[in-house]
Phi, psi and omega in degrees: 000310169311318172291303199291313153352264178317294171354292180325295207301310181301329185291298174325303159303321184298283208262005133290343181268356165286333180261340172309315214256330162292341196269293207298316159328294169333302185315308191290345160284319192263334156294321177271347146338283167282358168292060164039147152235135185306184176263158201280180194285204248235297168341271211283356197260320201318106181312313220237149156231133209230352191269153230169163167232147209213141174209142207264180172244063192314064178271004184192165200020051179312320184308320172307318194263340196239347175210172173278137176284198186261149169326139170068024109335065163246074157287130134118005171254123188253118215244134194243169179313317183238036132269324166293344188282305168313303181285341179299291173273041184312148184217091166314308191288249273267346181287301163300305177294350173266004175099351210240034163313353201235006186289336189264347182258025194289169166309318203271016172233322176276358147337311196252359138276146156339096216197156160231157209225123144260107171274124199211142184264146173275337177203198159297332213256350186234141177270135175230139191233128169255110174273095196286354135329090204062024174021038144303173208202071169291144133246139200268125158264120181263141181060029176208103202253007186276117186302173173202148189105170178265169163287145187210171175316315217246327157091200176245142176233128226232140187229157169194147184272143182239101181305333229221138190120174191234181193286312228267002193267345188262321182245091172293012149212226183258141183275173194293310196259032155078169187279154186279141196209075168187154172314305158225202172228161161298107159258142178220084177294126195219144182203205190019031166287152186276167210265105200260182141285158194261340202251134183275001196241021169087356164289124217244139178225146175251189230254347170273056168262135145236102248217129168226153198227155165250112174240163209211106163273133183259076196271101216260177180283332172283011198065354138345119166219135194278176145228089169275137199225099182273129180254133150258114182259158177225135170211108163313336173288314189239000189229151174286313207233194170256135148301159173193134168197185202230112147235177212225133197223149169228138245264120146263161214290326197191198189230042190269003152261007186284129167240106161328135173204131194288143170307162202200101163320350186262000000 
C-alpha cells in the first residue's frame, strides 16, 4: 500500500510538472508575440515609391512660373504692408552682386519652377532631391526633426510617411490627374531656412518662414504616374495667411533630360 502510494505520488508530480513547463513556455511565446518589432526603417517602410526623374508641369500661373514677373507683381500672395514694401524694393544688381543669386530657387519656391527633379535616397533614413534648376540639393530627413546647420536656401526638411487618411482629406473631389492610388503621402516639414523669395521678382519670405509639403503619387490607368505636391508656407513677417499651392510633376523615363543651370537674379 505504501509503494503503491508513493508510486502514486511520482506519478502524480511528473504531471504536474508536464503541465507547468508548457505553461512558462507558452507565457514566454505570447511575450514575444506581443513584444513590439521595431519599425522598419524609412527605406525600407516607404508606402508609396517617389525615387525617380521627374519633370514638373507648368498647368497654372504660367505667367509666374515660367518667366520672372514684373517688380511689384505678388498677385495671388497674401502679402501684409511690409512685404509689399519688401518686393516693391527688389534690386536683381544689388542681389548679384551680393552673391544672392539663389534667392529665388530657396524651398519654399523652387518646387514651381520649371525644373526636372532626381530623386534618390541617400541613405535609409534621407530622401535627396536633385534640382537641375539652379543646381539645388533638398534633403528629407526621417527621424531626426532637430534642425542642424547654418540656414540655408533649402533649409532643415524634416520628413515623415503618413499612413492614415483617404484620397478624399487631400483631394475633396476626383482630381484632373485620375484617382490618388497609395498607401500613404510624403509629409515634409522645412524650417531653418535663409530669408529668401516666394518669387523670383522679390516676393519675400524670412528666415521665421515655414513650409510644410504633401507629395502624392498619382498612378493613371495607362501607367502614366504623377508626383502632386502640395505646399503650405506660413511666415509671421510677410504673410497674412498660409500661401498655398499644388504642383504637379510627371515620371520620366530616365534623366537624359536633365539640363543643370546655375541660379540667375533675373
Amino acid at each position: 500500500m505504501i509503494t503503491r502510494t508513493k508510486t502514486l505520488g511520482v506519478m502524480l508530480s511528473a504531471a504536474l510538472a508536464a503541465c507547468v513547463v508548457p505553461s512558462h513556455h507558452t507565457q514566454a511565446q505570447a511575450q514575444r508575440a506581443t513584444t513590439p518589432r521595431p519599425p522598419p526603417a524609412p527605406r525600407a517602410g516607404a508606402p508609396i515609391d517617389i525615387v525617380g526623374n521627374w519633370v514638373s508641369l507648368i498647368t497654372d500661373d504660367w505667367v509666374y512660373r515660367m518667366i520672372t514677373p514684373a517688380k511689384g507683381d505678388y498677385s495671388y500672395i497674401p502679402l501684409n504692408a511690409e512685404g509689399k514694401r519688401a518686393a516693391d524694393g527688389w534690386d536683381p544688381a544689388r542681389d548679384q552682386a551680393a552673391g544672392e543669386e539663389c534667392k529665388g530657387y530657396s524651398a519654399p519656391s523652387i518646387m514651381r519652377l520649371p525644373s526636372r527633379l532626381q530623386i534618390s535616397w541617400q541613405d535609409d533614413n534621407t530622401l535627396k532631391l536633385d534640382i537641375d534648376t539652379g543646381m539645388q540639393t533638398r534633403l528629407f530627413h526621417f527621424n531626426q526633426r532637430d534642425a542642424q546647420g547654418a540656414r540655408s536656401w533649402q533649409g532643415w526638411s524634416n520628413a515623415s510617411w503618413q499612413f492614415s487618411g483617404t484620397t478624399e482629406q487631400f483631394y475633396p473631389g476626383p482630381t484632373s490627374l485620375g484617382q490618388i492610388k497609395r498607401a500613404g503621402v510624403l509629409r515634409v516639414d522645412t524650417s531653418n531656412l535663409r530669408a529668401g523669395y516666394l518669387r523670383k521678382n522679390g516676393v519675400p519670405f524670412s528666415e521665421n518662414a515655414f513650409m510644410t509639403e504633401y507629395y502624392n503619387l498619382v498612378v493613371e490607368d495607362d501607367g502614366n504616374q504623377y508626383l502632386v505636391v502640395q505646399l503650405f508656407v506660413a511666415d509671421p513677417k510677410y504673410l497674412t495667411g498660409h500661401w498655398v499651392r499644388t504642383v504637379q510633376f510627371k515620371r520620366e523615363r530616365d534623366a537624359s533630360k536633365r539640363n543643370p543651370t546655375p541660379c540667375s537674379a533675373n
